[in-house]
C-alpha positions in Angstrom: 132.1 -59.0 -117.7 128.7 -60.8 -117.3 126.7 -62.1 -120.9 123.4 -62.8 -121.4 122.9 -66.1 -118.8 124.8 -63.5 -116.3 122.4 -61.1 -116.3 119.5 -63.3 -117.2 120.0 -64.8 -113.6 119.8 -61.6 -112.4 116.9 -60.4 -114.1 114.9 -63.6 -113.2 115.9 -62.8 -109.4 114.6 -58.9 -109.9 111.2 -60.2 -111.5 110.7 -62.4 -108.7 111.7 -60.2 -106.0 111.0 -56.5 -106.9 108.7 -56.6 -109.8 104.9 -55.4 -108.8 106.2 -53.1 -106.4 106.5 -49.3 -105.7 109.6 -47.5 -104.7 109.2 -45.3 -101.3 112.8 -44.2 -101.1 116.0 -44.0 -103.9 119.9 -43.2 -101.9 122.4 -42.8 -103.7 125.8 -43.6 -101.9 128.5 -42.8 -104.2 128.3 -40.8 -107.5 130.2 -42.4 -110.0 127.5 -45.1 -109.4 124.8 -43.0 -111.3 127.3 -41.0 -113.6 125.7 -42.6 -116.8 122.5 -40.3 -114.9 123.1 -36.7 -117.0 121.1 -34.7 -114.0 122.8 -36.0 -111.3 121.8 -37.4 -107.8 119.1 -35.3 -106.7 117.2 -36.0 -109.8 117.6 -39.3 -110.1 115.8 -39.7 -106.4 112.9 -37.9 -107.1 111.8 -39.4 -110.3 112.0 -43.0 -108.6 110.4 -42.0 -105.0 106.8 -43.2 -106.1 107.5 -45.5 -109.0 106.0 -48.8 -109.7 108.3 -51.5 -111.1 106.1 -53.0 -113.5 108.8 -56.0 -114.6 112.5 -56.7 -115.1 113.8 -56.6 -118.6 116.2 -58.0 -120.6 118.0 -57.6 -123.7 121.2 -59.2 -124.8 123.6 -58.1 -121.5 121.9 -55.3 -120.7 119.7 -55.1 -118.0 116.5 -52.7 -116.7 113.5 -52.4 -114.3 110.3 -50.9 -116.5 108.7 -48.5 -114.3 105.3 -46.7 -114.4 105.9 -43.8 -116.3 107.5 -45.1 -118.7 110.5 -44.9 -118.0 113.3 -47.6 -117.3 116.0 -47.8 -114.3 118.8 -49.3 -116.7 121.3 -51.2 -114.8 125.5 -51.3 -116.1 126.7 -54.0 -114.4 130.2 -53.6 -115.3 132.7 -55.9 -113.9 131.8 -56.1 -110.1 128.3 -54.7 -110.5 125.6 -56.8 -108.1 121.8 -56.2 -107.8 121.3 -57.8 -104.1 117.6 -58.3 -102.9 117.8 -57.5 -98.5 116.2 -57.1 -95.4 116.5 -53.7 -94.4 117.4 -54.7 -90.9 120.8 -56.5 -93.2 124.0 -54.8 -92.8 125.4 -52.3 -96.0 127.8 -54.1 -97.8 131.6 -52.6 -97.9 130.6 -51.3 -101.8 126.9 -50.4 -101.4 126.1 -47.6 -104.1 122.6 -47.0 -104.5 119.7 -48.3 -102.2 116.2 -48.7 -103.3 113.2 -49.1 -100.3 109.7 -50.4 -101.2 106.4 -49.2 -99.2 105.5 -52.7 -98.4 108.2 -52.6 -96.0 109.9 -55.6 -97.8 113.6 -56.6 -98.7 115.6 -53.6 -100.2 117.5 -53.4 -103.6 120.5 -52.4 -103.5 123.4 -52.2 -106.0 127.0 -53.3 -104.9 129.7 -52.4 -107.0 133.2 -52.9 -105.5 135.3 -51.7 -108.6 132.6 -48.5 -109.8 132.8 -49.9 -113.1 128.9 -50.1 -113.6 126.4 -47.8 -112.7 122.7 -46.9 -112.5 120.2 -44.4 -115.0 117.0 -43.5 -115.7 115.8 -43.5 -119.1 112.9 -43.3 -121.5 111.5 -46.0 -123.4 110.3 -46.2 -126.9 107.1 -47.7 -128.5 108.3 -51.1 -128.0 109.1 -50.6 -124.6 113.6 -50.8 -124.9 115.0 -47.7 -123.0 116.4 -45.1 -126.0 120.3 -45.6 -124.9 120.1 -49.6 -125.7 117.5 -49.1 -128.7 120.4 -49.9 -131.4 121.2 -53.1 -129.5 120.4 -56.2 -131.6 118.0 -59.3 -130.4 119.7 -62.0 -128.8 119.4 -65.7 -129.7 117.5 -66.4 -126.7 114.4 -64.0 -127.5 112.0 -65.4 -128.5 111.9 -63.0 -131.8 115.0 -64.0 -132.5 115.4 -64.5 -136.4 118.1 -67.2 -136.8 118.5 -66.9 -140.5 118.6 -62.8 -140.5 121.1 -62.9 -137.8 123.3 -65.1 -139.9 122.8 -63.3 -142.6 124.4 -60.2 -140.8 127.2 -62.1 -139.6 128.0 -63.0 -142.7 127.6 -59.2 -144.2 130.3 -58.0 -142.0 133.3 -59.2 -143.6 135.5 -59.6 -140.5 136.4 -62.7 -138.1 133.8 -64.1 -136.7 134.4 -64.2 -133.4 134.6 -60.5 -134.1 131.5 -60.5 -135.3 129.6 -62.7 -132.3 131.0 -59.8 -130.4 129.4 -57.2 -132.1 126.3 -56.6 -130.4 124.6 -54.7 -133.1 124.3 -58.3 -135.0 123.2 -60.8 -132.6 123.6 -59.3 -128.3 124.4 -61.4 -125.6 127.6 -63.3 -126.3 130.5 -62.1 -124.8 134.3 -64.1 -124.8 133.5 -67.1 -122.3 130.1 -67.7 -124.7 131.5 -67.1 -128.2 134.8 -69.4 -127.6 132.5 -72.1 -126.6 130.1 -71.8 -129.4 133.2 -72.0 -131.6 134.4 -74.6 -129.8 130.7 -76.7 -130.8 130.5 -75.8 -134.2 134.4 -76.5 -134.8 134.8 -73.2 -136.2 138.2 -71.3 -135.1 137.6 -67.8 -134.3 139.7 -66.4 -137.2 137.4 -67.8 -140.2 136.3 -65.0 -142.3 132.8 -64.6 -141.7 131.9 -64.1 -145.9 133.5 -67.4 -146.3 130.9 -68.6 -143.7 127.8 -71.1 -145.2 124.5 -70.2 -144.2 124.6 -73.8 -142.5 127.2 -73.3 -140.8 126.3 -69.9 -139.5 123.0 -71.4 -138.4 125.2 -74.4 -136.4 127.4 -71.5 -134.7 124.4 -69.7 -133.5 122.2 -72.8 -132.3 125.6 -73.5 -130.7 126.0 -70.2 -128.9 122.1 -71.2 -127.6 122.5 -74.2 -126.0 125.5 -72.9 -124.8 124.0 -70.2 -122.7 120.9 -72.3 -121.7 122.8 -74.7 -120.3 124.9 -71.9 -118.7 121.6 -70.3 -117.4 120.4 -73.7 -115.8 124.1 -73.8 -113.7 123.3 -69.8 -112.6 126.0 -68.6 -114.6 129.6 -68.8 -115.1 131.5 -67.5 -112.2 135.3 -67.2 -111.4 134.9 -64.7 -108.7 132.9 -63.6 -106.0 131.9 -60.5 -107.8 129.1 -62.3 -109.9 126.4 -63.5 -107.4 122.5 -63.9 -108.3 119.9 -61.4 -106.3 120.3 -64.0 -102.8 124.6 -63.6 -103.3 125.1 -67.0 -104.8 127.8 -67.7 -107.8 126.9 -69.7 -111.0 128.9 -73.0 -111.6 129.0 -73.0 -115.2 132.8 -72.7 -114.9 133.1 -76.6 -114.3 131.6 -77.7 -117.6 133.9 -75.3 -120.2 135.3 -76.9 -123.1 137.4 -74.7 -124.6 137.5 -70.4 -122.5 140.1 -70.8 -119.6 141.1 -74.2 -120.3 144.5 -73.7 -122.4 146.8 -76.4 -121.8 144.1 -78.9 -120.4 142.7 -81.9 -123.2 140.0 -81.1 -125.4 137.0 -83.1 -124.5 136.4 -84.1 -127.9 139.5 -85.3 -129.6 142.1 -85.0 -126.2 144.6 -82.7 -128.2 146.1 -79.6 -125.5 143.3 -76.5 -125.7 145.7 -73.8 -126.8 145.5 -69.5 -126.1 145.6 -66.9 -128.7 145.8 -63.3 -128.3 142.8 -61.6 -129.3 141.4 -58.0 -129.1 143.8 -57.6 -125.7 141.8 -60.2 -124.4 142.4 -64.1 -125.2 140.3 -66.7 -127.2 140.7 -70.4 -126.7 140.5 -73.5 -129.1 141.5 -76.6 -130.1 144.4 -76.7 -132.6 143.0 -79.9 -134.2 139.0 -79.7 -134.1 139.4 -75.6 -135.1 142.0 -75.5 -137.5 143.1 -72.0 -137.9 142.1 -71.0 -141.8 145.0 -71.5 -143.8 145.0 -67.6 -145.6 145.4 -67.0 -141.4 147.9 -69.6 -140.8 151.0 -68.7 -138.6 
C-alpha cells in the first residue's frame, strides 16, 4: 500500500499537471472503480463535467483533487491504484477505470487500477477544506501544522505497542509498515515497546525519525517493489535501495552488522535488529 511519500509524489505530479484546470468529460470504465461513489456512475459524471480543479490535496495517505463547488474528487489508491497524466492520442492501458478530459485539449487523467482495490468519489468538504469521509484522519508529521509534542502525547495515551500506534491514523497519518519499521529502526526502538512506558523524548526522536524518513523517501520518488506504484509520468520511486531495516531480514544491519531479523505482526511482518531494538524484556520470547 502506498504512505504518505507515495502519494505525496503523486499529488505533487496532479498539482503540476491538472491543477487550474476544468473537466469537459468524466468515463467511467468499470464500476467497482467508483463503488466508494453511493449514486453510482451516472452521477458521478455529471457533477465533474464542468468542474474546475482548483489544487491537489493531501493528507496523511489519502489523496484528493479540490474542485469548484466545493467539493473533492477523493482518490483510494489501494494496492495497484495509479493516477497517470496522457495524451489523449495515448493508448488505454490494460486496467484503465475512469478517464478524466480537460477543455484545453491537454493530457488526460486517467486512473489505472489493475487489482480494483482503489477507487474514485466525490465528496463534500468541510470548513477547513478536508472532504467529510477523511475528516477524522489525524495530521501527518509532514504538515506543516503538525504538533510534535501533541502527537506524542497521543501515542503515548494509547496504551498499546507502538508500532501499533504509528499505524493508527487517527494519532499521527501517513506512516504505514515500510515507514514505521524504519523509524523504529532510527530511534532504536523495537516495535513491541509499550507506548505508556515511552518518554516524551523518546516519542519526540521516533517521530522526527519517521520525518526524515519519508523526506528522504519523497526526494528518491518513493519506495517501490513493483510496477504498480509509478508517479503521474509512470516512473517508480527508488527508495527501496536505501532501507535499513523493512524487507531486509537476514541482511547486516547498517549500524551494528548483526542479521536484520522478521517478526510476525498484525498478518503482516515488521523488521529489526535483534541487538540495536532489543525486544522489551515483559515481551521477551
Amino acid at each position: 500500500m502506498p504512505e504518505l511519500p507515495e502519494v505525496e509524489v503523486v499529488r505533487l505530479g496532479l498539482q503540476a499537471h491538472v491543477a487550474g484546470r476544468t473537466i469537459r468529460e468524466a468515463e467511467v470504465l468499470h464500476p467497482r472503480a467508483i463503488r466508494r461513489h453511493a449514486l453510482g456512475a451516472e452521477d458521478f459524471t455529471k457533477r465533474l463535467i464542468g468542474s474546475r480543479v482548483e489544487a491537489a490535496r493531501r493528507r496523511g495517505k489519502y489523496l484528493w483533487l479540490e474542485l469548484s463547488d466545493k467539493e473533492a474528487l477523493l482518490a483510494h489508491l489501494g494496492m495497484s491504484g495509479q493516477m497517470l497524466v496522457q495524451p489523449e492520442d495515448a493508448p488505454d492501458e490494460k486496467h484503465l477505470r475512469v478517464r478524466l478530459r480537460f477543455d484545453d485539449d491537454g493530457p488526460e487523467l486517467r486512473f489505472v487500477d489493475q487489482r480494483t482495490f482503489g477507487g474514485l468519489a466525490l465528496d463534500d468538504l468541510n470548513d477547513v477544506l478536508l472532504p467529510d469521509t477523511i475528516a477524522h484522519i489525524a495530521r501527518d508529521p509532514m504538515d506543516p501544522a503538525f504538533d510534535l509534542d501533541a502527537a506524542v502525547r497521543a501515542l503515548r495515551s494509547r496504551r498499546t505497542e507502538v508500532k501499533r500506534a504509528l499505524l493508527d491514523q487517527t494519532l499521527v497519518s501517513g506512516i504505514g509498515n515500510i515507514y514505521a519499521d524504519e523509524a523504529l529502526w532510527r530511534a532504536r526502538l523495537h516495535w513491541a515497546r509499550p507506548t505508556e512506558k515511552l518518554t516524551l523524548a523518546k516519542g519526540r526522536e521516533l517521530l522526527s525519525a519517521a520525518s526524515d524518513v519519508m523526506n528522504a523517501a519523497l526526494g528518491a520518488g518513493g519506495t517501490s517493489f513493483d510496477a504498480l506504484y509509478v508517479n503521474v509520468n509512470g516512473q517508480s520511486g527508488y527508495f527501496d535501495r536505501s532501507l535499513d531495516a523493512y524487507g531486509q531480514e537476514g541482511m547486516p544491519c547498517h549500524r551494528c552488522g548483526t542479521a536484520i531479523r522478521r517478526e510476525p505482526f498484525m498478518n503482516r511482518s515488521s523488521f529489526s535488529c535483534p541487538k540495536c531494538q532489543p525486544r522489551p524484556r515483559a515481551n521477551l520470547r
